[in-house]
N, C-alpha and C positions, 0 to 999 in steps of 0.2 A: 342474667345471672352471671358473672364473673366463672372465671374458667376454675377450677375446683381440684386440677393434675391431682388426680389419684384420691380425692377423697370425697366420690359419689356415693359411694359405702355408707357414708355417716349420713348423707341426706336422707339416701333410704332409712336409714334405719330409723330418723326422725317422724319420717314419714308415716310409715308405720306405727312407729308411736303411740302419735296422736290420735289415729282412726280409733273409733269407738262404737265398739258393739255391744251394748247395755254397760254396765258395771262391769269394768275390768277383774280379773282373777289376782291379780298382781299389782302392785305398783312399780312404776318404768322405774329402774334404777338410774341415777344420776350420770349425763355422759360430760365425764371431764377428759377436754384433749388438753393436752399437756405436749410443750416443747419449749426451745428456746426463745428469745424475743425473734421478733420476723418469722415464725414457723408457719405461720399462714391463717392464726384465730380465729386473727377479724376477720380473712376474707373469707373465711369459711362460715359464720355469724351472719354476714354480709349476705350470702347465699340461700343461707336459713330462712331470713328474715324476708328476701323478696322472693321466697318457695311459697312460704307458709301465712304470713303475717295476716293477711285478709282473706283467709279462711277459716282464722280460729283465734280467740282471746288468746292475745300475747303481748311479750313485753319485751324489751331487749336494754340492759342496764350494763353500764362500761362501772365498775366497783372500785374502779383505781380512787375514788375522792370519798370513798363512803365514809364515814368515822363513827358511824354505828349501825347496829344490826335495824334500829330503827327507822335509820336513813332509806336500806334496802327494802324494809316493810311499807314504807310509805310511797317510797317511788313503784314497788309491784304494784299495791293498792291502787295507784293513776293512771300505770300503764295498761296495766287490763283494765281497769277501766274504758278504757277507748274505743268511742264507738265505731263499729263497722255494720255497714249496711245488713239486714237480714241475720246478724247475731244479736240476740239479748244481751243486754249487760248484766255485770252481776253483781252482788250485794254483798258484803265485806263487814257484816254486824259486828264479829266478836272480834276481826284486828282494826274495825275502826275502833270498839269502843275500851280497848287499851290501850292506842295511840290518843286516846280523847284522853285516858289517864295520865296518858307520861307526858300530855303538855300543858297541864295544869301549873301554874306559874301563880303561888301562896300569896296573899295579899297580908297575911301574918294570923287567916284564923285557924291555922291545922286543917286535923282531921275535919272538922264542921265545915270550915270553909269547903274542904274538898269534897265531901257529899253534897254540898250545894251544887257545886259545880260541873258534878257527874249528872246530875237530875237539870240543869240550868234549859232554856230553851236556847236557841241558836247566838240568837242576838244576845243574849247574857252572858253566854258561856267566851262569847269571843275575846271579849276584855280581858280574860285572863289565863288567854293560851298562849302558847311561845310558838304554834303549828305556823306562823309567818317563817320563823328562822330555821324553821326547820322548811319549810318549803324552796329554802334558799340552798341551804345543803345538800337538797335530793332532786334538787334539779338539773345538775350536771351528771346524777346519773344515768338518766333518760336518754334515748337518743334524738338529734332535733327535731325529729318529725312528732317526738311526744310529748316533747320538752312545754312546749302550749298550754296542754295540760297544767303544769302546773304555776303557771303565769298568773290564772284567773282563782284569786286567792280567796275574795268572798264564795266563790262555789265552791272552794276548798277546805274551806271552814265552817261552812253549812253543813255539806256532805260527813264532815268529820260528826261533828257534831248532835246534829239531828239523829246518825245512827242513821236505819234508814225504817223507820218509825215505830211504833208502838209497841206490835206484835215482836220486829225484831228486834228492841232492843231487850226486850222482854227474853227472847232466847240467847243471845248475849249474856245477859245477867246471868241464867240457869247453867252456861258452858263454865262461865267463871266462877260461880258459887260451887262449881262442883268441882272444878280444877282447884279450889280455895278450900277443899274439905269441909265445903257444906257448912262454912263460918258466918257472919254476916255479912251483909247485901253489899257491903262495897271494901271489904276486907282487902281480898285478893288485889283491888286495882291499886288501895293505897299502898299495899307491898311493891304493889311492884314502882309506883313512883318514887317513893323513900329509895325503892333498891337502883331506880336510874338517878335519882340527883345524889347519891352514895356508892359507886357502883363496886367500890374495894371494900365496903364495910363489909366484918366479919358477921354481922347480925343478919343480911340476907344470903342466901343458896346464889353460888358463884355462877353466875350466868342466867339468872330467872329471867330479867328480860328478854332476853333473848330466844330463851325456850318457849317463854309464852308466848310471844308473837310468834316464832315459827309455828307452832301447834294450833296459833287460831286461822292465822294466813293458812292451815293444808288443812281444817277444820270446814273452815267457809268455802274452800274450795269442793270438800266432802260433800256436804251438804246440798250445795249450788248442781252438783252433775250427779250424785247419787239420790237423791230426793227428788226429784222431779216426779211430777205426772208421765208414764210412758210413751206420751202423746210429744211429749215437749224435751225428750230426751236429746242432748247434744251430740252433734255427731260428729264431735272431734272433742280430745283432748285441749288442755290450755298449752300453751309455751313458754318459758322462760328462759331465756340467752343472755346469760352470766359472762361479760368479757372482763381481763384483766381482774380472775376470781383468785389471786394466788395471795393476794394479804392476809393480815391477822383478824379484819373484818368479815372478809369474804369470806374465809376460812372458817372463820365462825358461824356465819349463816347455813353454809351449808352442811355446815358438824351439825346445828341444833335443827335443819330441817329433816334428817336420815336420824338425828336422833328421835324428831316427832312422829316419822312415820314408823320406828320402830316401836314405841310406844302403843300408835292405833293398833298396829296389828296385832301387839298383847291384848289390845282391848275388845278385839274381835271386831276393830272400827273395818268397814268399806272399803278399799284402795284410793288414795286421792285421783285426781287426774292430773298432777303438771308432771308435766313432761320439761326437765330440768336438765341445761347445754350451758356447764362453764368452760372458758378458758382459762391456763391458768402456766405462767410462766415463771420461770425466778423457783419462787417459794411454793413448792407443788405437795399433796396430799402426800403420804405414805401408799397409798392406794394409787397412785400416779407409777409405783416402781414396776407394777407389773402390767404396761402398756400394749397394747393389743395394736398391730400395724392397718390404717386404715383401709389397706387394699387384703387384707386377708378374708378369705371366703365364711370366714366361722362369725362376721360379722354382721348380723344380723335381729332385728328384736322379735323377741319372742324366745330367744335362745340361749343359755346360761353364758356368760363371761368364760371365754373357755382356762383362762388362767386366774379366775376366782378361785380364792380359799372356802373349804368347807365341803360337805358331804353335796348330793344331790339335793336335797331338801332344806339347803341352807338358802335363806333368803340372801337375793342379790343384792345391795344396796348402792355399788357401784359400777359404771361401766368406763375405766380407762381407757382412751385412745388416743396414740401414739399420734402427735403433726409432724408426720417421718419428713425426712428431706425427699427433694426430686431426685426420680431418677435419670437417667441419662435422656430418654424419648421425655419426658416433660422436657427438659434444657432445651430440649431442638424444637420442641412447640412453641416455646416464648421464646425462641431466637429467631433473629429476620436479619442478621449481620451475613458477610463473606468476608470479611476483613482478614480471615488466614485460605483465602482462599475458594474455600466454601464453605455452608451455611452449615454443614454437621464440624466440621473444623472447628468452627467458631462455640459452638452449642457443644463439644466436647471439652474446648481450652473453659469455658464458663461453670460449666459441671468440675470442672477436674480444680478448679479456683476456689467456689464455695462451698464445694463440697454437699451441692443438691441444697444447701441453704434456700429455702424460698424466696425474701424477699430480697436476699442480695443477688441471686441470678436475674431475678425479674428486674433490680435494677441495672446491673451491669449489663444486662443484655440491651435494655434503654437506650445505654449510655453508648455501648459498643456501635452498635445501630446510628446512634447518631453521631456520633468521632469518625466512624468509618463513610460517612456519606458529605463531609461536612465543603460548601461549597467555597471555592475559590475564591479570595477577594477579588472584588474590586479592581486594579491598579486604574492611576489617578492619570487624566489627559494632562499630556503636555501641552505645554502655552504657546500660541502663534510664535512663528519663528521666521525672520525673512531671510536666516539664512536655510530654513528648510523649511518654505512654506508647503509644500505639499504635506508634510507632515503634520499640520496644525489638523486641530481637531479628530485624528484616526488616535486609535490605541494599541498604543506598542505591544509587540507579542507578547505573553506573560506565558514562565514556566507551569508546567501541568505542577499542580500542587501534590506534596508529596504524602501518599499514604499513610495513613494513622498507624504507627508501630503499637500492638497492642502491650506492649509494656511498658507502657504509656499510662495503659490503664487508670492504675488504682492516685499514680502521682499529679494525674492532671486535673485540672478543677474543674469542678463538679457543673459550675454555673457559667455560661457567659451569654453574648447575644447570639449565636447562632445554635445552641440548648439550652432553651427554657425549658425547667420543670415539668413535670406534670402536677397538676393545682394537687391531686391527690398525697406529693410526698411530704412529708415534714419537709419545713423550709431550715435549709443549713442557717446555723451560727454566726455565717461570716460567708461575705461574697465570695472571697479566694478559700473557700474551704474545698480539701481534695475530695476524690472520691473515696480514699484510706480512710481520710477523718470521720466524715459520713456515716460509712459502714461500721466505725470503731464507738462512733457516738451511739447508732442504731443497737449493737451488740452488745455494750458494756454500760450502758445507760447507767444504770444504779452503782458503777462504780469509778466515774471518772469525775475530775474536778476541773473546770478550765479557768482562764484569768476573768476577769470581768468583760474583757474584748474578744473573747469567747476562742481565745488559744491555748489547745491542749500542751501543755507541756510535762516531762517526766518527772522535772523535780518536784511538780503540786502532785504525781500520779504515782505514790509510792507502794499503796496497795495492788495498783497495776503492774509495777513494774516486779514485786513478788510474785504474782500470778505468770508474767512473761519469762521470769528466771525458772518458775520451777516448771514452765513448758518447752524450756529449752534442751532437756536429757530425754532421751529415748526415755518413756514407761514414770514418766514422772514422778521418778523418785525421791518422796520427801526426805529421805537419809541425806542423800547428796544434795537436794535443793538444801535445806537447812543447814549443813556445811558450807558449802559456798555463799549463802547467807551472815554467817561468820567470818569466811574470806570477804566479803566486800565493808566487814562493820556494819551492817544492818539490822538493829537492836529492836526490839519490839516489832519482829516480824518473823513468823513460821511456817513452813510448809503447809502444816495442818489446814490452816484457816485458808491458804490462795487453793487447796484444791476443794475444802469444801466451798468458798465461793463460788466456784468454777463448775460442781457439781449443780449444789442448788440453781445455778443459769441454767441449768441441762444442759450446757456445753462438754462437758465431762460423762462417759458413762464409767461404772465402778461394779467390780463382785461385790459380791457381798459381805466379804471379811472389809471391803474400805478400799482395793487396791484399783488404781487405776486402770481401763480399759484403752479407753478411746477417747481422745481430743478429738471434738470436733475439729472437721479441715480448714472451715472459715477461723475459727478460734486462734487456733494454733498457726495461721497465715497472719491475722491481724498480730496475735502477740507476738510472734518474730520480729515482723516489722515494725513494732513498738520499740522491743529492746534495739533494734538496727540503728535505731534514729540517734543514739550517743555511741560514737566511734569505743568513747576509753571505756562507758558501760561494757558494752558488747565483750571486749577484750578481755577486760575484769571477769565479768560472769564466767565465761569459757576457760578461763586461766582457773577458776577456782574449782570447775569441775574438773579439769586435769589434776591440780592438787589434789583431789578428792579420791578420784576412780584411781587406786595407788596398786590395788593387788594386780597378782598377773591375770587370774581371770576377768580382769575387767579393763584389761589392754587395748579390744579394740573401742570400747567407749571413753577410754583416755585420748586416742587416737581421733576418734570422731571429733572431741570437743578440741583438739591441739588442730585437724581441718577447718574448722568454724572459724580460724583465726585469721588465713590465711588472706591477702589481698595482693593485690600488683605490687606495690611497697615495700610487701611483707612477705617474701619467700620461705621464711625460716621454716615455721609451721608444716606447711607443702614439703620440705625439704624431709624434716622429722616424721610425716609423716608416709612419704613413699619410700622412704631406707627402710620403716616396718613392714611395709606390704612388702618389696623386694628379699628382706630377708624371710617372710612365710611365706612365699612362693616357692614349691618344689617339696615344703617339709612334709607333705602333706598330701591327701590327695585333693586334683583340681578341686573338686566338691568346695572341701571345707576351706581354702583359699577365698571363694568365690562370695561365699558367707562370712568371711571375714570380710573384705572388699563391701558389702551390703552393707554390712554394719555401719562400718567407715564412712561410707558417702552420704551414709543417711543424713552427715550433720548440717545444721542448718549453717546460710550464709545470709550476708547484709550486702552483696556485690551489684552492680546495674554497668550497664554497658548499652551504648549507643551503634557499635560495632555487630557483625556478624559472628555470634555465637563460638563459630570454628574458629574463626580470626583470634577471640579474647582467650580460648583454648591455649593454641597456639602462642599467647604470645604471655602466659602464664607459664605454661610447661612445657612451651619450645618445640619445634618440627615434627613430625614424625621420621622417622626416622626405622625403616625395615630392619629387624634383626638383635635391635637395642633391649634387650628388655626392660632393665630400668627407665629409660625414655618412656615407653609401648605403657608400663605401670604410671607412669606421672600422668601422661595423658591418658588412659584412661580413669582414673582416680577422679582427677577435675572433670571430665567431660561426663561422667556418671554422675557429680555431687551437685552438676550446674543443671544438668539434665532436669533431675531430679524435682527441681525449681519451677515452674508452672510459668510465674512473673519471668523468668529469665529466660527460656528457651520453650516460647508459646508455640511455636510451631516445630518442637522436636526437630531443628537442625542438626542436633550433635549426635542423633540417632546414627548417622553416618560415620561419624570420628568415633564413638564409641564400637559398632560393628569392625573398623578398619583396624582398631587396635585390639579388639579381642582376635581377630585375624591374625595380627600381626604375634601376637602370643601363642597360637597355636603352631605357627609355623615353626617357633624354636624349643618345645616342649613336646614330653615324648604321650603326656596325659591329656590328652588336645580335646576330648569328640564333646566333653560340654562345653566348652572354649569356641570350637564351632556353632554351636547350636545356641550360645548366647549370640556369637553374631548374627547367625541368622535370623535371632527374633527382630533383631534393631535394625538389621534390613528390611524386614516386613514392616517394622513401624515407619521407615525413613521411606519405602514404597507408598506407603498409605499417607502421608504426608507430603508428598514430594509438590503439592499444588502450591 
């Protein structure tokens, strides 16, 4: 079973689940985990499936291709189906014998035809089903170990067909003549084919298909585990593992299955037994906003949703929970690197990168692991030589090969011969594709465009490049995103839409008046380095939020975005912006200086350097120089903004130059003792670092 960091919680609580003690009191409420793409779904599905699979009817359906609720009814239908040893199978009368209706395919006699063909035997009925193209559809939602199943198309057409004989189709008929209001013997089924080859006509109830399979699929399942002889009673629940459940298909399956079981329970029906685990990314439930963190102790079945709405006695019908990122002790589990030294180093620069992103620690830590270990070439023998024959044939010294600089990281490619893959990742687009592009591909899937030679570029990526502009302001504010939107000419494009994008990703969280919280740290590190990638971009956007942020209280995020600008080349910026910190020094006390200063560095930069961190410091804002304080303010302004940087300063070098210079400020001011006590935090860091 694949390693699960923090979310054993949800096994249990599956576990549990599905044990069965006569007839449940309840039925299990629906567990959706909800995060971003890479949140950890499928490996969590993945874990499920080799917990549970061969101890109880189940089925495990990826819903990404579904294109109707029929699709999903037919693929459960095959996959519980599946025989496992010492379980019974089970019988599927009333949603086979609506799917027998909605693939009735007219030869031109109507309704006559179609009572034929509901009554037809096996081999009659076959000529004039479409359950072939349908079995073509619902095949990719299976997983391949079930996928089989639905290969063998004559037993798939019988099985449909036949019902599964006399007696049952006989009880079939009586579920639907009574869901059909006790109308004539095949009423209800031709409604509902009229209303699937019609399915916008105003003449059927908006969604019938779909309610009546879900009501017969948790009906047969009623039936199958609450009717039994007490002798023959199951002793587990079924299971259904719902991956990539956030479309408008998915979505509707599972709307019309909470709506079916809400229905039995007005009808005083039984409890079903599935026990129902989607995933669902992107496009998540309403019922997804109040997420429950998978390591929290109040998780558990049997025990009400503790952030469900409703009195004590409201029924549960959903149970959200959160695919949270790692935490720091996960990072250093699936890290095996030293590359800064040592293995919590490395497993701290990883976490502090993705920001506990699941699949992109698990890959960068891959990748760090193998960049950090990677063996020396080769060098090539020299040719006999008579004027150095002792030489011939030995191998000239070769330099020790030089260390992998982890800011290296995200720019180097992803693929060559000395890191192959693992067969498990999605195979990149292009040989030379980085490890940026990868994780940018992986993250923003549903929103990126590349050429046909599969390179990402800005000018096809303009929805991207809204989404990177309005993540570029502290608190991402559409007023100012949308103004500087205007400063660059970018016409048919709004705030609005790049944060609800950004939102529905669940990369975003938000209040609930709409205001932004929290950028994800993965997010907000790829969209940077998005906008980084065009020099005049970059310049533009930041120049426009300076035109923007005009009042005085909003001086130091003018200042931030006028730092953003700033380069080797380009002093000005730097210039404008350390004469404002030097003149709020002193007016004030240290405190609110200090918090000014915060503000300021916070802003992002597009800078790389090959050089020692101190060195590019240095040779931005010049010396240190004891006693200077405008100097003591230049350097440390830079050496905080670059700090600040993960990719630029992985192993916290300027931890030093930023201590030396809060020193050096306290030495000329009479409001010193936080002035100390910041430096001495960044000597504790530069201590703790110093490997």
């Amino acid at each position: 079973m694949p390693r699960l960091h923090g979310r054993e919680r949800v096994v249990s609580y599956v576990g549990d689940a599905l044990v069965r003690h006569g007839v449940p009191a309840a039925v299990p409420p629906v567990v959706l985990l909800a995060g971003p793409r890479g949140s950890g779904g499928t490996v969590l599905l993945d874990a499920l499936w080799g917990k549970f699979a061969q101890d109880c009817l189940s089925v495990r359906l990826d819903l990404a291709a579904a294109q109707g609720v029929e699709d999903i009814a037919l693929a459960a239908v095959r996959g519980l189906g599946r025989r496992i040893p010492g379980i019974r199978p089970i019988d599927f009368a009333r949603t086979v014998m609506v799917l027998k209706a909605l693939s009735f395919v007219d030869p031109g006699g109507g309704r006559t035809a179609f009572d034929a063909y509901m009554r037809a035997r096996p081999q009659d009925a076959e000529t004039q089903s479409a359950l072939d193209n349908w079995s073509t559809r619902a095949a990719p939602l299976l997983s391949p170990e079930q996928r089989g199943l639905l290969d063998a198309l004559t037993g798939l057409l019988g099985a449909l067909h036949t019902a599964v004989g006399r007696h049952k189709d006989a009880v079939a008929m009586r579920w639907l003549a009574a869901r059909g209001e006790g109308r004539r013997e095949w009423d209800l089924p031709w409604q509902l084919y009229r209303a699937h080859q019609a399915p916008d006509s105003p003449a059927f109830p908006r969604h019938l298909v779909a309610r009546t399979l879900c009501a017969a699929l948790l009906a047969d399942l009623r039936h199958d585990f609450n009717d039994s002889w007490p002798r023959m009673q199951r002793p587990r629940n079924c299971l259904l593992l719902l991956d990539d459940a956030g479309g408008s298909t998915a979505d509707l399956f599972l709307d019309m299955l909470v709506e079916g079981r809400r229905e039995a329970a007005a009808a005083g029906e039984r409890p079903d037994p599935a026990v129902v685990v989607a995933v669902q990314r992107g496009r998540v439930r309403p019922e997804a906003a109040r997420l429950l963190d998978p390591t929290d102790e109040r998780l558990a079945f049997g025990t009400r949703h503790p952030l469900a709405p409703g009195g004590e006695d409201h029924p549960v019908w959903w149970y959200p929970v959160a695919l949270s990122d790692l935490n720091e002790e996960h990072a250093l589990a699936m890290c095996t690197s030293s590359v800064l030294g040592r293995h919590k180093h490395d497993a701290t620069f990883l976490h502090e990168l993705t920001g506990g992103h699941p699949e992109s620690t698990d890959r960068l830590a891959h990748l760090l692991a193998g960049f950090g270990r990677t063996p020396p070439a080769e060098p090539q023998l020299p040719p006999p030589s008579a004027h150095h024959p002792g030489t011939a044939g030995q191998r000239p010294a070769a330099d020790p090969p030089a260390p992998f600089d982890p800011r290296r990281l995200l720019d180097a490619r992803l693929v060559d011969d000395a890191h192959p893959l693992p067969d498990d990742w999605p195979p990149p687009p292009r040989a030379d594709t980085t490890v940026e592009d990868y994780l940018l591909r992986r993250a923003f899937t549903d929103r990126l465009t590349s050429t046909p030679g599969g390179v990402l570029r800005p000018d096809d990526n303009r929805e991207l490049n809204v989404m990177a502009v309005l993540a570029a302001t502290p608190g991402l504010r559409r007023g100012a995103c949308n103004s500087t939107l205007q400063y660059l000419g970018w016409t048919g494009y709004d705030a609005d839409a790049a944060q609800l994008a950004l939102r529905d990703a669940m990369w975003l969280e938000e209040t609930e008046d709409g205001e932004a919280v929290r950028l994800h740290p993965l997010a907000a590190l790829l969209l940077r380095r998005w906008l980084g990638r065009s020099a005049g971009t970059w310049q533009d956007v930041h120049m426009g939020y300076v035109a923007h942020y005009s009042r005085p209280a909003q001086t130091p995020l003018r200042h931030l975005h006028t730092l953003a600008q700033a380069e080797p080349g380009r002093r000005e910026p730097l210039t404008t912006v350390t004469a404002y910190l030097d003149e709020e020094f002193g007016r004030g006390p240290t405190t609110q200086w200090l918090r000014v200063l915060e503000q300021v560095t916070a802003a992002p930069n597009r800078l790389t350097t090959r050089l020692d961190p101190r060195s590019y410091v240095t040779s931005l804002a010049g010396p240190a120089e004891a006693r200077n304080r405008r100097r003591a303010i230049t350097r440390l302004t830079v050496a905080r903004w670059l700090h600040a940087d993960r990719c630029f300063d992985p192993a916290h070098q300027l931890a030093h130059t930023i201590a030396t210079e809060y020193d050096h400020l306290a030495e000329i001011t009479d409001d010193n003792e936080v002035l100390y006590q910041q430096a001495g935090k960044y000597r504790r860091v530069e201590s703790a670092w110093k490997d």
